[in-house]
N, C-alpha and C positions, 0 to 999 in steps of 0.2 A: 714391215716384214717383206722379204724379197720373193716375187710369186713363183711357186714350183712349177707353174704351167709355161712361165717364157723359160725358165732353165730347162729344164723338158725341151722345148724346141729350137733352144742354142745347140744342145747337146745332139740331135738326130738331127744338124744341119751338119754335123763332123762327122757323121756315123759313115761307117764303107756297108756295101751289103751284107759281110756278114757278121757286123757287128749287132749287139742288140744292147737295150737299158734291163738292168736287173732293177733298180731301185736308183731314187731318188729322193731326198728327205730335209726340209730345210726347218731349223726349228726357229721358237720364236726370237732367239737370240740373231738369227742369222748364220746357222751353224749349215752349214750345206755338205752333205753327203752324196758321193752320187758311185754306183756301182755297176759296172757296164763290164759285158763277154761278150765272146766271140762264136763261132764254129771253129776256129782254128786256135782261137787264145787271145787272150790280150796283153799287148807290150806294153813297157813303161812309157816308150812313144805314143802310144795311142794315148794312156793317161795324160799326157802332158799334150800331145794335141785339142782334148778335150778341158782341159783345166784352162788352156791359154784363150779355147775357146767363149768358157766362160768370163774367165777376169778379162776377156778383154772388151766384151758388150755389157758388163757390170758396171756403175762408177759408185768406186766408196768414197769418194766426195758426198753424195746422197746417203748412201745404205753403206755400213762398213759389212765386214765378210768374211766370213771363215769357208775355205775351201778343203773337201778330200775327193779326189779321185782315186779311185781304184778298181781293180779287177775282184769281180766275184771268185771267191778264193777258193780252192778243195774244200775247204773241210766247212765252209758255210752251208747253211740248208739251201735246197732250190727255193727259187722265189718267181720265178715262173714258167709256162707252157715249155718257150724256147728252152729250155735249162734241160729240160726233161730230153727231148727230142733230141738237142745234141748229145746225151750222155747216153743213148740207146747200145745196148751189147757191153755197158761199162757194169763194173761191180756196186751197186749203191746199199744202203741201209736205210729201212724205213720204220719209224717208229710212229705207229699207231696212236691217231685218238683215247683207246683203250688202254694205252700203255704198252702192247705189244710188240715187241722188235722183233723186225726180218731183214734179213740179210741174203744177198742174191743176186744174177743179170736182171738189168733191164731190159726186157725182151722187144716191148713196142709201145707207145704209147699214143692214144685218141683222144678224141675230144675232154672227156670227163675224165676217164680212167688210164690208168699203165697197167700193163700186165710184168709180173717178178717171179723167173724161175728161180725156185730154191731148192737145196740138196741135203739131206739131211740122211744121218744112219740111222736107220727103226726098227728095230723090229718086227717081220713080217711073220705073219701067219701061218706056221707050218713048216717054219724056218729056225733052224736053230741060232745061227749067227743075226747081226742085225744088217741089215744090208743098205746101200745108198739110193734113195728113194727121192727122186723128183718130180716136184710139184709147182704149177704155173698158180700164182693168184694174181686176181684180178682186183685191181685196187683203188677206187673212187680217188680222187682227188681228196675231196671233203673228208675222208677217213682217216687221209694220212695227217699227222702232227708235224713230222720235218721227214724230210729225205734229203741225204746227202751221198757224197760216192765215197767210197771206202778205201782209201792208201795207203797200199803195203808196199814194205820195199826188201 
């Protein structure tokens, strides 16, 4: 089986700064997955920069090899820190450990947690209509199940 730790370091010798690794996955067949963003996005060039970079210090003379490169996509969950940080002031959806969906900006995110202003009509106290009432939560990492950003068009 082909070690995830030298694909790993093939791959962030092609990296620009502000590229980053989402994931990387090689099964025991030899199936190699590898999913990499940016701050600004990632091209089919960078994939194929990255792909040439692997096949090219691979030999399947030794190990044969299935190759995917590609860009972590909209509508996949975040898979890490960086993901979060670039997507700050974007609209995402988080569904809760609990099972509870929120929907809202990304307002900021630290070490452990991100903070999700969300908008919602309620009815308020005293009020006859229901009015639009916003609300910042603060939300562990560990609580959330997936977050992803939300695409309307």
């Amino acid at each position: 089986m082909i070690d995830k730790s030298k694909i790993i370091t093939l791959i962030e010798e092609k990296l620009t700064e502000d590229q980053f690794i989402v994931e990387v996955e090689v099964s025991p067949a030899n199936q190699i997955s590898v999913l990499i963003d940016s701050d600004k996005g990632i091209s089919i060039d960078d994939c194929i920069t990255i792909s040439r970079q692997i096949e090219g210090n691979l030999d399947r003379e030794e190990e044969d090899f299935e190759l995917q490169v590609s860009s972590a996509g909209l509508g996949l969950p975040f898979k890490v820190f960086r993901q979060y940080v670039k997507n700050t002031g974007r609209e995402i959806e988080v569904v809760l450990k609990d099972g509870q969906k929120l929907e809202g900006i990304l307002k900021s995110v630290q070490e452990t947690s991100f903070e999700l202003e969300t908008s919602k009509k309620e009815k308020v106290e005293g009020k006859k209509k229901k009015e639009l009432v916003t609300r910042v939560h603060t939300i562990a990492f560990d609580d959330a199940k997936t977050v992803k950003n939300i695409i309307k068009f």
